[in-house]
Structures are given as structure tokens and as C-alpha cells.
LODREN-436902 format. One record per atom (N, C-alpha, C): residue number from 1; chain; atom name; y, x, z. Coordinates in nm, 2 decimals, m for minus. Atoms other than C-alpha are relative to their C-alpha. Layout:
N
nr; kette; atom; north; east; up
NUM; A; CA; Y; X; Z
...
END
This chain:
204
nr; kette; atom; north; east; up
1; A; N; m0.12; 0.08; 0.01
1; A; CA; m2.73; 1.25; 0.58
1; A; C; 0.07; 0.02; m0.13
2; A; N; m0.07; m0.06; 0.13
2; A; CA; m2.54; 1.21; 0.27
2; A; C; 0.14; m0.05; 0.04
3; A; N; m0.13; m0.02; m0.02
3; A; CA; m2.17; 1.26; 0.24
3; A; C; 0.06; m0.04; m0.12
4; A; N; m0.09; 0.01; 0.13
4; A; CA; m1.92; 1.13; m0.03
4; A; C; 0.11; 0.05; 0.06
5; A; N; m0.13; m0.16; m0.03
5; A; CA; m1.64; 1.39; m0.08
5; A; C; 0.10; m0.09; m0.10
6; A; N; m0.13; 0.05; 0.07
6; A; CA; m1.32; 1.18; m0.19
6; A; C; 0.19; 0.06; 0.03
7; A; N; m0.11; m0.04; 0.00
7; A; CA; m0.96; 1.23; m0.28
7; A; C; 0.05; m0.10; 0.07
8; A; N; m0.01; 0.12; m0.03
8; A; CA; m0.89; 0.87; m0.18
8; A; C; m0.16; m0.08; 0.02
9; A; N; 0.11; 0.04; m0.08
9; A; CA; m1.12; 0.64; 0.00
9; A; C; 0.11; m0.14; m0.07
10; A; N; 0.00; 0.15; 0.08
10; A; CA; m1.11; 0.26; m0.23
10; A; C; m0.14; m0.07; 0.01
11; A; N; 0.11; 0.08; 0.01
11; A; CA; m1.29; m0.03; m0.32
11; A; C; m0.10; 0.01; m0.05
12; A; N; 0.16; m0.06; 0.11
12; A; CA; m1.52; 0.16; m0.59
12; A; C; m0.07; 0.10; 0.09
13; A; N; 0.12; m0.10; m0.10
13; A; CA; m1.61; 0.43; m0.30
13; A; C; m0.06; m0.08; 0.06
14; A; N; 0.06; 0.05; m0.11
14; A; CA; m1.67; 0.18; m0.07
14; A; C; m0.14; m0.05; m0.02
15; A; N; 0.10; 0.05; 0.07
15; A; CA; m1.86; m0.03; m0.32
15; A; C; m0.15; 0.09; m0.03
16; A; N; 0.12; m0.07; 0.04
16; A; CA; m2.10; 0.28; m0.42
16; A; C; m0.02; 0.05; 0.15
17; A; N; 0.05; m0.02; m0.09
17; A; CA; m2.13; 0.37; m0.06
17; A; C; m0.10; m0.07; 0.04
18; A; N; 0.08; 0.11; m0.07
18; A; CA; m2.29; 0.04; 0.02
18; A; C; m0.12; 0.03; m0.11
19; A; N; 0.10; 0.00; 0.12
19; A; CA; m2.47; 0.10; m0.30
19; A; C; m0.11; 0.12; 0.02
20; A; N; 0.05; m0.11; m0.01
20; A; CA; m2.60; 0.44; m0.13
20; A; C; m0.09; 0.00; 0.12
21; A; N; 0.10; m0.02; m0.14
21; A; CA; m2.78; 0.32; 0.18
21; A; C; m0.10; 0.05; 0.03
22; A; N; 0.13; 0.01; 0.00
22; A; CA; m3.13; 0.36; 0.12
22; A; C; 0.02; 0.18; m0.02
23; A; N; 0.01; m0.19; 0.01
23; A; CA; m3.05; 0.74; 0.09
23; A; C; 0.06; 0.00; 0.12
24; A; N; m0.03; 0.02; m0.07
24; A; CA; m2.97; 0.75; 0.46
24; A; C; 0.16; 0.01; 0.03
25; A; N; m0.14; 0.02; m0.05
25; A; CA; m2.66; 0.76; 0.70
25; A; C; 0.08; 0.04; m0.10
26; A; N; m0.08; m0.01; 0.07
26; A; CA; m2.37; 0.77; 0.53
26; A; C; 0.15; 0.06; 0.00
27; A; N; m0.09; m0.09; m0.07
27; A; CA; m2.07; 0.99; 0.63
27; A; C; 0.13; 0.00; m0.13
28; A; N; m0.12; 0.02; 0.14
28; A; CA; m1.72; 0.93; 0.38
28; A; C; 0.11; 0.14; 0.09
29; A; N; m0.12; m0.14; m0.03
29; A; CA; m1.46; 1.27; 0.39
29; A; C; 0.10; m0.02; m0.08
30; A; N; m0.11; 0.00; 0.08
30; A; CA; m1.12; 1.20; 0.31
30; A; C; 0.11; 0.04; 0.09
31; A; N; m0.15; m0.06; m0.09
31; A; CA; m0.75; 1.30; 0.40
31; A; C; 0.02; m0.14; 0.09
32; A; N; m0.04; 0.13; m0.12
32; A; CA; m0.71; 0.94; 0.55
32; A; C; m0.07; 0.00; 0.12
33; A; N; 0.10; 0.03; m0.10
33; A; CA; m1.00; 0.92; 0.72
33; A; C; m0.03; m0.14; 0.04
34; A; N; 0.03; 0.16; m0.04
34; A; CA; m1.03; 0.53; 0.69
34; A; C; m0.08; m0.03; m0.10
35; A; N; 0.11; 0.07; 0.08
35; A; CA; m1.28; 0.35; 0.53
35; A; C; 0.09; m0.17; m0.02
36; A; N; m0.07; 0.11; m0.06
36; A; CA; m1.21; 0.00; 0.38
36; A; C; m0.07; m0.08; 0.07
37; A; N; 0.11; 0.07; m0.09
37; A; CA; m1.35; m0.30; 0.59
37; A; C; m0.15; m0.07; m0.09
38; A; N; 0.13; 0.05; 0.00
38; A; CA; m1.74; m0.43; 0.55
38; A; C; m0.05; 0.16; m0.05
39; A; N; 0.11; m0.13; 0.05
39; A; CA; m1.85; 0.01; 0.49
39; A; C; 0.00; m0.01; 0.13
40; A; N; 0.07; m0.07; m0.13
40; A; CA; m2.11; 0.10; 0.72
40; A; C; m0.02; 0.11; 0.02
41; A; N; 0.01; m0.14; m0.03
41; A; CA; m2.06; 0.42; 0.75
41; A; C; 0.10; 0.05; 0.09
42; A; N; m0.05; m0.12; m0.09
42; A; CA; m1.88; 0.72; 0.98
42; A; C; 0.09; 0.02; m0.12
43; A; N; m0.14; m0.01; 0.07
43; A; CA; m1.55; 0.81; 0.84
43; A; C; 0.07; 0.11; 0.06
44; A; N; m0.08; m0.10; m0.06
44; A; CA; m1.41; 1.16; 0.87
44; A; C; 0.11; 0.02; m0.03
45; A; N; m0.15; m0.11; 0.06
45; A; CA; m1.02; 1.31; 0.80
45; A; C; m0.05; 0.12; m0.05
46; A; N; 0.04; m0.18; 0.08
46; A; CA; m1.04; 1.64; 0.57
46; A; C; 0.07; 0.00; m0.05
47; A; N; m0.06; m0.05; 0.15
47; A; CA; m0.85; 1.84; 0.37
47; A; C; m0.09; 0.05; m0.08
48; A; N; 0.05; m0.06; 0.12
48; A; CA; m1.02; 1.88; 0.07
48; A; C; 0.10; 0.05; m0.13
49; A; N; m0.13; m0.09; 0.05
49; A; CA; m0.72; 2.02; m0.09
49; A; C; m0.01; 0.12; m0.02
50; A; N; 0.04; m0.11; 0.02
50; A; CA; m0.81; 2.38; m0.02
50; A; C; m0.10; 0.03; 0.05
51; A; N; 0.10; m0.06; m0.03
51; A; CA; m1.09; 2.59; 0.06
51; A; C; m0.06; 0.02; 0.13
52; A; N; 0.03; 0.03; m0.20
52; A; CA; m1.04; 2.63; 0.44
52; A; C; 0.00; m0.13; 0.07
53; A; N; 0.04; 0.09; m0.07
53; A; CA; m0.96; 2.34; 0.53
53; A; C; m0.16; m0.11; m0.06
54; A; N; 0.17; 0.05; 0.01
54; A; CA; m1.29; 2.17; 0.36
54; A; C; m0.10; 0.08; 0.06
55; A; N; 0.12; m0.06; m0.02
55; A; CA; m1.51; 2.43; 0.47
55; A; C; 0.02; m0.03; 0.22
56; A; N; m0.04; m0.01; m0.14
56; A; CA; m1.30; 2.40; 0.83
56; A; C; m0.12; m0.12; 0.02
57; A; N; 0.00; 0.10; 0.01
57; A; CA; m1.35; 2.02; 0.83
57; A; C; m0.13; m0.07; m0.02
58; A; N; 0.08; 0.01; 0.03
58; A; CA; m1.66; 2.02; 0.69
58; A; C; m0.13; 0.04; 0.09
59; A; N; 0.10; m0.02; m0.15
59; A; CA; m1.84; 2.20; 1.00
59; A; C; 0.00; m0.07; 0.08
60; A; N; m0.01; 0.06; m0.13
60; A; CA; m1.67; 1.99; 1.22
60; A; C; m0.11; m0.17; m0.01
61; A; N; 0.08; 0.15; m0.02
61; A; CA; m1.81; 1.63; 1.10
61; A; C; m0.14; 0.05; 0.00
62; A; N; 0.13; m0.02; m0.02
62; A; CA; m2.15; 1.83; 1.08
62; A; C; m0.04; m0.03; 0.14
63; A; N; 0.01; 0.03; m0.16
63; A; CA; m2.09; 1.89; 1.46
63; A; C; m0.02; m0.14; 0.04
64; A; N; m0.05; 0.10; m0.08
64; A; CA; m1.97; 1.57; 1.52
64; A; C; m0.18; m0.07; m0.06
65; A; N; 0.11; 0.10; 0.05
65; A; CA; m2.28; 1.40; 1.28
65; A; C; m0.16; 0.04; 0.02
66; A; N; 0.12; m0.05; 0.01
66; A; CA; m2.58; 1.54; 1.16
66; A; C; 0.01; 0.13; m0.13
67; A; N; m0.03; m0.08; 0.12
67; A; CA; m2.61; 1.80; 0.87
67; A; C; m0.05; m0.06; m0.11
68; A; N; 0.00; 0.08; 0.16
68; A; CA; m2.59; 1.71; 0.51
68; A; C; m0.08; 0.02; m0.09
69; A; N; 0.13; m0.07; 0.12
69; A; CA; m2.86; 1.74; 0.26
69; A; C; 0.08; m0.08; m0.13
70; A; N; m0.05; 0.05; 0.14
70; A; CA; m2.67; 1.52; m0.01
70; A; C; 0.15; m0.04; m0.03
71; A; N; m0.18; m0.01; 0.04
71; A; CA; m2.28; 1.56; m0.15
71; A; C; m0.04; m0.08; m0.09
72; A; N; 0.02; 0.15; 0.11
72; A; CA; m2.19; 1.25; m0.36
72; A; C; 0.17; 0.08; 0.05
73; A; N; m0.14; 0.04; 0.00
73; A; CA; m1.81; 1.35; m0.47
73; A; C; 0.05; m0.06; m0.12
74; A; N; m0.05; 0.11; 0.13
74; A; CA; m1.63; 1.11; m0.67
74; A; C; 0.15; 0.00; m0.05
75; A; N; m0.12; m0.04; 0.08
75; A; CA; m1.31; 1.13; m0.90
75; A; C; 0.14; m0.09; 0.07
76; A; N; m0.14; 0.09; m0.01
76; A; CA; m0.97; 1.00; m0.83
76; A; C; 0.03; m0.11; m0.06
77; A; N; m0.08; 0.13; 0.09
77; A; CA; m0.81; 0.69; m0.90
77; A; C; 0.04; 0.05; m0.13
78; A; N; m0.04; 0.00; 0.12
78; A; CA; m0.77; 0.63; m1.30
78; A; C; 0.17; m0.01; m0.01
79; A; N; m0.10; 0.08; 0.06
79; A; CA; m0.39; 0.63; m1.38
79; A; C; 0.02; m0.14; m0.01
80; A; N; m0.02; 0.13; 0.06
80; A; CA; m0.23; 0.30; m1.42
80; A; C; 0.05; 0.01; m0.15
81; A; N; m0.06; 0.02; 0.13
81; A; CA; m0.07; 0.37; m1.69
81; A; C; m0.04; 0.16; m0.09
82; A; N; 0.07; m0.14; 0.02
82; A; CA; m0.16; 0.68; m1.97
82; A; C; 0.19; 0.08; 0.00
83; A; N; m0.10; m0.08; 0.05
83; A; CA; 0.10; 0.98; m2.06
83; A; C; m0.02; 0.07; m0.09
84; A; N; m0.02; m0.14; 0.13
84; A; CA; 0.16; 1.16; m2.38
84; A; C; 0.04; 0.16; 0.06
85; A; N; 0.00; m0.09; m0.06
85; A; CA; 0.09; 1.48; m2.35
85; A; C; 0.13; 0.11; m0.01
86; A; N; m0.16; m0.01; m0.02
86; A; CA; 0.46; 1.58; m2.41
86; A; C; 0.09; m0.01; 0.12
87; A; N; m0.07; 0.04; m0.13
87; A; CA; 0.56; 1.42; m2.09
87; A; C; m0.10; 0.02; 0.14
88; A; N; 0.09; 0.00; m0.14
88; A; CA; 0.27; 1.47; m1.83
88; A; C; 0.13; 0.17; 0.03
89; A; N; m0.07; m0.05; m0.07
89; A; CA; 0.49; 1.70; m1.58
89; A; C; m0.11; 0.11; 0.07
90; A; N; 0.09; m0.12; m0.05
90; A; CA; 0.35; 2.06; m1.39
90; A; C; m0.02; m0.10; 0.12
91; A; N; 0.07; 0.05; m0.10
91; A; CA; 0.34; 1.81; m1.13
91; A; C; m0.11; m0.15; 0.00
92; A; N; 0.12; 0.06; 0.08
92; A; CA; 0.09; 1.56; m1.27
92; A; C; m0.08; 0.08; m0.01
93; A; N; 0.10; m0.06; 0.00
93; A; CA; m0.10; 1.79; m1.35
93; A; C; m0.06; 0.08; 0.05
94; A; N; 0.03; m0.04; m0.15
94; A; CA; m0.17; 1.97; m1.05
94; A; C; m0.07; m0.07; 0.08
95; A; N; 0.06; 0.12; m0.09
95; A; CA; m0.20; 1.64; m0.88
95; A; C; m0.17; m0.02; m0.04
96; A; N; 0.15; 0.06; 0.04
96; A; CA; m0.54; 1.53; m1.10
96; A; C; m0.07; 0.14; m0.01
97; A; N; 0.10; m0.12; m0.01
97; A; CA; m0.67; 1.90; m1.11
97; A; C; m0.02; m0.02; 0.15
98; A; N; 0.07; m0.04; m0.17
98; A; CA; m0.67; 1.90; m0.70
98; A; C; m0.07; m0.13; 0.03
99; A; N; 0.08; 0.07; m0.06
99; A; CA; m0.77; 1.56; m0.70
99; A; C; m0.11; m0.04; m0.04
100; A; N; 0.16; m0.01; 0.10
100; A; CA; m1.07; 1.58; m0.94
100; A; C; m0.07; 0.14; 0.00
101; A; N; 0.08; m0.12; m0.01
101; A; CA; m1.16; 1.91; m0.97
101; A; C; m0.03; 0.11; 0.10
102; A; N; 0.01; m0.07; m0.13
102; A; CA; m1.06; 2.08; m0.67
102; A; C; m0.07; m0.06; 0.15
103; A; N; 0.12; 0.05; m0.11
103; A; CA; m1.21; 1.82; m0.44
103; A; C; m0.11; m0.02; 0.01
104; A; N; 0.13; m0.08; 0.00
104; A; CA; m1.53; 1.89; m0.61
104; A; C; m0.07; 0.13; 0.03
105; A; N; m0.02; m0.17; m0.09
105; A; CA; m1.51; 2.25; m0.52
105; A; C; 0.00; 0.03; 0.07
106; A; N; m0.05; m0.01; m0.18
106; A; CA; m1.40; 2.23; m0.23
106; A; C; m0.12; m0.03; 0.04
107; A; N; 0.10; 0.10; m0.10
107; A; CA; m1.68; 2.00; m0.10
107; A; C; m0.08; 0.09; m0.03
108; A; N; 0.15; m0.05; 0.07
108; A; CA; m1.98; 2.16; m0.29
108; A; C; 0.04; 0.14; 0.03
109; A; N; 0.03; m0.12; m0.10
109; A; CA; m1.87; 2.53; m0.14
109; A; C; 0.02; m0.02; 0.15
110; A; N; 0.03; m0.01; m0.11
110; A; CA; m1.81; 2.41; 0.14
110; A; C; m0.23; m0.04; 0.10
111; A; N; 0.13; 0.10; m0.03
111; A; CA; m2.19; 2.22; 0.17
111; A; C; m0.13; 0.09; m0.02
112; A; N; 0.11; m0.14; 0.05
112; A; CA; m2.41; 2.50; m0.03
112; A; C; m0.03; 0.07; 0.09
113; A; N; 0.03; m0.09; m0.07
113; A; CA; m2.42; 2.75; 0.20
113; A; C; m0.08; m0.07; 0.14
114; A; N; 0.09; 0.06; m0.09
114; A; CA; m2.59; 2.52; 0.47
114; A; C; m0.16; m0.03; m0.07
115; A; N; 0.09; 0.07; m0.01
115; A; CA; m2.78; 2.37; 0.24
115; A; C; m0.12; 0.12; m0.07
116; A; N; 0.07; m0.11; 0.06
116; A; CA; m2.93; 2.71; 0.06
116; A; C; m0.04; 0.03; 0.15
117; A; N; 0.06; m0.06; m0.16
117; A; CA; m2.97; 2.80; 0.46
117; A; C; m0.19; m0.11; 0.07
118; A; N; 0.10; 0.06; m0.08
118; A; CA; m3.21; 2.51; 0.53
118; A; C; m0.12; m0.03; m0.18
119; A; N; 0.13; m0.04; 0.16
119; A; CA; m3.43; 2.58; 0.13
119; A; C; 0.05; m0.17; m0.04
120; A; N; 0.00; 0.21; 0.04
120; A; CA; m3.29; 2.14; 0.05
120; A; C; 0.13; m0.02; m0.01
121; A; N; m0.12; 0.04; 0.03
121; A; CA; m3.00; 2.00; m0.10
121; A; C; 0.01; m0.08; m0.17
122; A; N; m0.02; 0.04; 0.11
122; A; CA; m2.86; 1.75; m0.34
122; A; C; 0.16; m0.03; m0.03
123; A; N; m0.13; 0.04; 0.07
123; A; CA; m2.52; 1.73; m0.52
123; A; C; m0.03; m0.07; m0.14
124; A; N; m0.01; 0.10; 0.14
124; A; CA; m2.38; 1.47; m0.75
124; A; C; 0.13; 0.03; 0.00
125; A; N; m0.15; m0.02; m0.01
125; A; CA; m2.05; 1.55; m0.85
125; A; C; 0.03; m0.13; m0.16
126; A; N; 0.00; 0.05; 0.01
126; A; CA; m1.93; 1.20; m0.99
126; A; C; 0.14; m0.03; m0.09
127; A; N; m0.14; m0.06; 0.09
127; A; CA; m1.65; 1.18; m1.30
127; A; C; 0.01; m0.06; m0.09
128; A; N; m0.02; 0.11; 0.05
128; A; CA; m1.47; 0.95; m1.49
128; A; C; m0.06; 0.06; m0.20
129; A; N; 0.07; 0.02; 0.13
129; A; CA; m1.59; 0.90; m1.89
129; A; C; 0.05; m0.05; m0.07
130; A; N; m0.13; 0.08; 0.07
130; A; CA; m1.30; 0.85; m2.12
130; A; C; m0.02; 0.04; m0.12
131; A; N; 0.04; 0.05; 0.16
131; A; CA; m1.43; 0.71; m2.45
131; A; C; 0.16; 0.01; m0.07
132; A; N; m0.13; 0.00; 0.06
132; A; CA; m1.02; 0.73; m2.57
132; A; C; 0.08; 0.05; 0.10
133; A; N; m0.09; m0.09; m0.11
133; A; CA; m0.91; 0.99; m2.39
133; A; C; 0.16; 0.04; m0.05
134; A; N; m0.16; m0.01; 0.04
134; A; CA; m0.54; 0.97; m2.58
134; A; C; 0.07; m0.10; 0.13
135; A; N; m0.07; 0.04; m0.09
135; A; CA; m0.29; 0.96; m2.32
135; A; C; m0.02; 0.07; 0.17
136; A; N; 0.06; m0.05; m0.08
136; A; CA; m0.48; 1.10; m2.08
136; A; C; m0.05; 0.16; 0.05
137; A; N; 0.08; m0.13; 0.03
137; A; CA; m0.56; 1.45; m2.16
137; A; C; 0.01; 0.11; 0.14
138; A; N; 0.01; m0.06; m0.13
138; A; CA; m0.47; 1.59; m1.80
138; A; C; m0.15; m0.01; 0.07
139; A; N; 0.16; 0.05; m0.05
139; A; CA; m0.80; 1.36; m1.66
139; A; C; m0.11; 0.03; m0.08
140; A; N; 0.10; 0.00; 0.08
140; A; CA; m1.00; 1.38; m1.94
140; A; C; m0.02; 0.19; 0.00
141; A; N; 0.06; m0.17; m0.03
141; A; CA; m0.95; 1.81; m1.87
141; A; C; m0.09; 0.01; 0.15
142; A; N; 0.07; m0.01; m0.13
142; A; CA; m1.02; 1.75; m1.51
142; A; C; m0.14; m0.03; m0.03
143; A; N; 0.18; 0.07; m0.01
143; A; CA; m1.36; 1.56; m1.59
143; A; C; m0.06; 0.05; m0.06
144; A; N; 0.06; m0.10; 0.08
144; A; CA; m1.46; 1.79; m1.84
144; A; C; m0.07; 0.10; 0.11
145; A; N; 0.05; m0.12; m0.06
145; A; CA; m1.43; 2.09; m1.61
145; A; C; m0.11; m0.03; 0.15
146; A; N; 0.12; 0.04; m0.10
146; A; CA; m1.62; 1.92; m1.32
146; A; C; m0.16; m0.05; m0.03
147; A; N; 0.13; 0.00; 0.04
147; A; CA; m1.91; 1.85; m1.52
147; A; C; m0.04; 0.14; m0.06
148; A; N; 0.08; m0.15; m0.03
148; A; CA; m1.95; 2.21; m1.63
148; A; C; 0.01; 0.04; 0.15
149; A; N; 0.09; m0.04; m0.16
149; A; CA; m1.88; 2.29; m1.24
149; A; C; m0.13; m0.04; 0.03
150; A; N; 0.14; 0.01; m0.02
150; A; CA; m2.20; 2.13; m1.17
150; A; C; m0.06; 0.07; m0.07
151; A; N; 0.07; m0.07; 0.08
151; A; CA; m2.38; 2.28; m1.45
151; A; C; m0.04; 0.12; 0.02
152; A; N; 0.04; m0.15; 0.01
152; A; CA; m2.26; 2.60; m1.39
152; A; C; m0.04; 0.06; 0.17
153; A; N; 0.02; m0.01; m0.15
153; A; CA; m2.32; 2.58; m0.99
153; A; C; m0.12; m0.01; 0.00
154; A; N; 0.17; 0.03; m0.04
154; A; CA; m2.70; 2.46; m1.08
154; A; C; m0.04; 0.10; m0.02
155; A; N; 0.08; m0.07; 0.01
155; A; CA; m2.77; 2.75; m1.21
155; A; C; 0.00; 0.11; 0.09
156; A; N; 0.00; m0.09; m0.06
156; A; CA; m2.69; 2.94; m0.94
156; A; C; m0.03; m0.04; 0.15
157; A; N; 0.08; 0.05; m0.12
157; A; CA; m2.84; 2.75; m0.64
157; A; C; m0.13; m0.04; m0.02
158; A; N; 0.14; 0.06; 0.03
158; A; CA; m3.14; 2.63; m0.83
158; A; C; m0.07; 0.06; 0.09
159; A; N; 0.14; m0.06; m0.08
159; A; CA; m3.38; 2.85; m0.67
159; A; C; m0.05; 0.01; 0.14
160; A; N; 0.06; 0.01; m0.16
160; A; CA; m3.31; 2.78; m0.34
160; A; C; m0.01; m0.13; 0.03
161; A; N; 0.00; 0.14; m0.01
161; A; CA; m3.34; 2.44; m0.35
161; A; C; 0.07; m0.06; 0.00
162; A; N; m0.13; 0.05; 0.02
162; A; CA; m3.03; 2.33; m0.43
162; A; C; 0.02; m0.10; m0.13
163; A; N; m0.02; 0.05; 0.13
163; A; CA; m2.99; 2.07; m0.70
163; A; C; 0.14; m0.10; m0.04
164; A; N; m0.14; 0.07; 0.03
164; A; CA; m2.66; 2.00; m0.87
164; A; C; 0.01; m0.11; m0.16
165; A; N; 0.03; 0.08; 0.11
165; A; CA; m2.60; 1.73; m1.12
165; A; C; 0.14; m0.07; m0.03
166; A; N; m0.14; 0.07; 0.05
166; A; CA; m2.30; 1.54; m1.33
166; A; C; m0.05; m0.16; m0.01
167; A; N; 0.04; 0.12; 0.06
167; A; CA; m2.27; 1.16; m1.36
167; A; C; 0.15; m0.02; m0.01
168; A; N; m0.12; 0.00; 0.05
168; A; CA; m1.98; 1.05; m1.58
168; A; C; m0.05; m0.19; m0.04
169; A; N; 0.02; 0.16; 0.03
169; A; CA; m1.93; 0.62; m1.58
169; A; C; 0.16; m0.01; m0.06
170; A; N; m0.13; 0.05; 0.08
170; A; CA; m1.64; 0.43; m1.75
170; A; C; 0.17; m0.03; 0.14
171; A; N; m0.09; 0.05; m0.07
171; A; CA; m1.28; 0.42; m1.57
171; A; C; 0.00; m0.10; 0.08
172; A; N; m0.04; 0.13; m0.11
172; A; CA; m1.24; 0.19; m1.26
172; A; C; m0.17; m0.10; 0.02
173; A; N; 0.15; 0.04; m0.08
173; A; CA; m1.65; 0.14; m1.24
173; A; C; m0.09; 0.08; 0.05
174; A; N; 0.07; m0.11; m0.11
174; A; CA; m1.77; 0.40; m0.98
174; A; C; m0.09; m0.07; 0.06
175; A; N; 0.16; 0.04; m0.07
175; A; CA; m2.04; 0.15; m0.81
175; A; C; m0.07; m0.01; m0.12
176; A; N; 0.08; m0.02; 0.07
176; A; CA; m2.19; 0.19; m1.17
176; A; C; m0.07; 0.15; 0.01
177; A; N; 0.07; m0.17; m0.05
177; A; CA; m2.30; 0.57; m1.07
177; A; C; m0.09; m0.02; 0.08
178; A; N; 0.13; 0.00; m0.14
178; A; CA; m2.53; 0.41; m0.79
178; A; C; m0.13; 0.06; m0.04
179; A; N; 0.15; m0.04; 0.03
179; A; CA; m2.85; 0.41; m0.96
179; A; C; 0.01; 0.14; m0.09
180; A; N; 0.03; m0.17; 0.06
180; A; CA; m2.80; 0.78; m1.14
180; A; C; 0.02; 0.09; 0.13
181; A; N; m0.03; m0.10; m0.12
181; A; CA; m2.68; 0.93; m0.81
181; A; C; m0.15; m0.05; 0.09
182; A; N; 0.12; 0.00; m0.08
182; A; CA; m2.97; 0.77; m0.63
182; A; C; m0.15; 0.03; 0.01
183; A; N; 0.14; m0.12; 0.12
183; A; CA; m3.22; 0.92; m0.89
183; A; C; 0.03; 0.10; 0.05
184; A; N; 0.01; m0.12; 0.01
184; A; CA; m3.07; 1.24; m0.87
184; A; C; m0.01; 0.06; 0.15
185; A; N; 0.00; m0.04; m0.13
185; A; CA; m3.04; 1.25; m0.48
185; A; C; m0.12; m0.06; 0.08
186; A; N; 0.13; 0.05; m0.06
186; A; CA; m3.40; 1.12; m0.38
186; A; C; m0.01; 0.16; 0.01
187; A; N; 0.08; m0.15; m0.04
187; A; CA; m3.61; 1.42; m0.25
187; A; C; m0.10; m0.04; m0.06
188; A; N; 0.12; m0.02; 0.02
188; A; CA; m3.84; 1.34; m0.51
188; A; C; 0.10; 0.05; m0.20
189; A; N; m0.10; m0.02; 0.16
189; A; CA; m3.54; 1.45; m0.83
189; A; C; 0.02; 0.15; 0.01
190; A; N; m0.03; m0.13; 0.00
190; A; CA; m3.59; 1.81; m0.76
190; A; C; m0.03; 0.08; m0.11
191; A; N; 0.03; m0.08; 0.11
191; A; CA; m3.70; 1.90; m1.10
191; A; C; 0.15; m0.04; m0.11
192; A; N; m0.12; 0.06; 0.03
192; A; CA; m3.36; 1.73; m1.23
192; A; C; 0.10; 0.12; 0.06
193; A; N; m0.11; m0.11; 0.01
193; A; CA; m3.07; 1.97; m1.25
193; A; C; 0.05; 0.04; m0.08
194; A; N; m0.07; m0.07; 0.15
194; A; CA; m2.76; 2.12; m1.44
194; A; C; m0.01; m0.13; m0.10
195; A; N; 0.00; 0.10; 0.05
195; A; CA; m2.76; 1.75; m1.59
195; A; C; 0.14; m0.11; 0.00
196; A; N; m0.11; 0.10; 0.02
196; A; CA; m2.48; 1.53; m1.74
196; A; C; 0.00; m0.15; m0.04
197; A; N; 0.04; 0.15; 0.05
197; A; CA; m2.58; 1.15; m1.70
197; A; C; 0.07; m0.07; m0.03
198; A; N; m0.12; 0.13; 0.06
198; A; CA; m2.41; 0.88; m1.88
198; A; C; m0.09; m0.14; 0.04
199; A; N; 0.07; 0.11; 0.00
199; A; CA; m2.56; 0.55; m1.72
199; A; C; 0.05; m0.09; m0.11
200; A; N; m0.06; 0.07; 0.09
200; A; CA; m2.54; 0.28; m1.95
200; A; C; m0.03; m0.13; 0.10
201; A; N; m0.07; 0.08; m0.09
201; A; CA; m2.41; m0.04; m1.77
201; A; C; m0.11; m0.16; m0.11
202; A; N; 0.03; 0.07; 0.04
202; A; CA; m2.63; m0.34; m1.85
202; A; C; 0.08; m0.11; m0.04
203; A; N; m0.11; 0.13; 0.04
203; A; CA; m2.54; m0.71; m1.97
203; A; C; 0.04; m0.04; 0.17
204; A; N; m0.02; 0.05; m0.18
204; A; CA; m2.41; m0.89; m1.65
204; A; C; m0.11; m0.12; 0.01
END
């Protein structure tokens, strides 16, 4: 089963969910717990906020589903607007650490320890790619540090079959990650790991 581990559940999860079929069922984890309409998938509530509750939350849709061989978590909504780093607030900046980096965290310890239990596992921890990161520098820290989390998580599940990977696309186009996430989460991408992909987005 694969799982996408979101802060929020939108049009661009939905979009790369549909985009993720062929890697089987499809299971979405969020605080809402709603999916929008035309996803065919299973739709849990979770806090991915802290540690317990993902890891709680995270057994339960197991129960309720199947067990997970592939984590797909994806970044928070872009800002609408940027902020000088003068004015980003302790509470801003909290906000995009828990909802980018901590809900990678969260998800991917909660998931590991199953999946090092059964020798198979794939993570994609999925993260925005800000070519003019002025304005921004709260998101553009969060997306940094979630692509070394994978990196520095591959090297320490590699051997049990665990393979963790980064894919970083352009603000506000998250169904452009389909085809790198569906590379790296085939059961045939196990020599792939500790990797920071930049797809590059063809003509239309």
C-alpha cells in the first residue's frame, strides 16, 4: 500500500495521488481526513504534528487497511504571499517547520520500524524547490532540512531494505513529482537512495 503523509490534503495531493495508482492502493493521512472529490483512495485523520500521535494514528489506518511498504510525504501549501525575513513572526515559523519538516518526521518514524520489520520499504519525502528563495527563507530552511532528513535517514535504514529519497519540484506543481516518486518507489529502485531529484518539467 502506499501512503501520502500530508499537512493539508489539496488539489496538487490529489492530483499526484491519481498520478500514483499504478503503485497500488492508495491510503492519504491528514488532520482533516478528507480527500478532495474524483481521489480514489482511503482517507485517514492523523496528527502528524507530533511523534505520538503519527506513530498512534499510523497503526491504526494500518489496522484498519493494509500495511505500508511506500511513504510519499509532501510539503505544505506555498505561501501566498513572501515575507522579509525581518518580519516572518516565532509563529510562522513554527507553522512551516511542523508543516514541512515535522510532518516528514513524523510519518517516516512512524513507517520505518514496520518497514525495517518486514526487510521492504520505500520513502519519498517530497519538497518544494525555490529558485528565488528571497522572501521566503523560513520555507526555503524547511525544504533544505527535509532533503538532508532523507539523506541522512538513508543511510541509516539502507541495509535493511529501506530506501529513502528527496524529490524537490517548483512551487504549486506537486503532480510534477509523479514520475520521480514513481521511479523511486517501484520495487525495482532499490539500488536508488540518499538521492535529491530535481525533475525537469517538459514543454506542455
Amino acid at each position: 500500500m502506499l501512503l501520502i503523509a500530508a499537512a493539508a490534503v489539496d488539489e496538487g495531493v490529489a492530483e499526484l495521488a491519481r498520478s500514483m495508482g499504478e503503485l497500488g492502493p492508495t491510503l492519504l493521512l491528514s488532520p482533516a481526513g478528507k480527500a478532495p472529490p474524483g481521489v480514489d483512495a482511503a482517507v485517514a485523520a492523523a496528527d502528524l504534528t507530533t511523534a505520538e500521535g503519527a506513530a498512534r494514528d499510523w497503526l491504526a489506518a494500518e489496522h484498519m487497511h493494509d500495511p505500508v511498504d511506500v511513504l510519499v510525504t509532501v510539503p505544505a501549501p506555498v505561501p501566498e504571499s513572501p515575507t522579509k525575513v525581518g518580519d516572518v513572526t516565532d509563529e510562522l515559523w513554527s507553522v512551516c517547520l511542523r508543516d514541512n519538516l515535522s510532518v516528514a518526521a513524523h510519518a517516516a518514524r512512524a513507517a520505518v520500524p514496520g518497514m525495517i520489520r518486514r526487510g521492504y520499504g520505500r520513502v519519498a519525502m517530497v519538497t518544494w524547490r525555490l529558485d528565488e528563495p528571497a522572501g521566503y527563507v523560513e520555507l526555503a530552511t524547511a525544504c533544505g532540512a527535509v532533503r538532508h532528513l532523507a539523506r541522512t535517514l538513508a543511510s541509516e535504514v539502507g541495509e535493511q531494505g529501506v530506501t529513502v529519497n528527496a524529490v524537490s519540484v517548483a512551487p504549486g506543481r506537486l503532480p510534477d513529482a509523479a514520475p520521480a516518486v514513481r521511479l523511486l518507489c517501484s520495487p525495482d529502485s532499490g539500488f536508488v537512495t540518499s538521492e535529491a531529484l530535481v525533475p525537469v518539467r517538459g514543454p506542455a
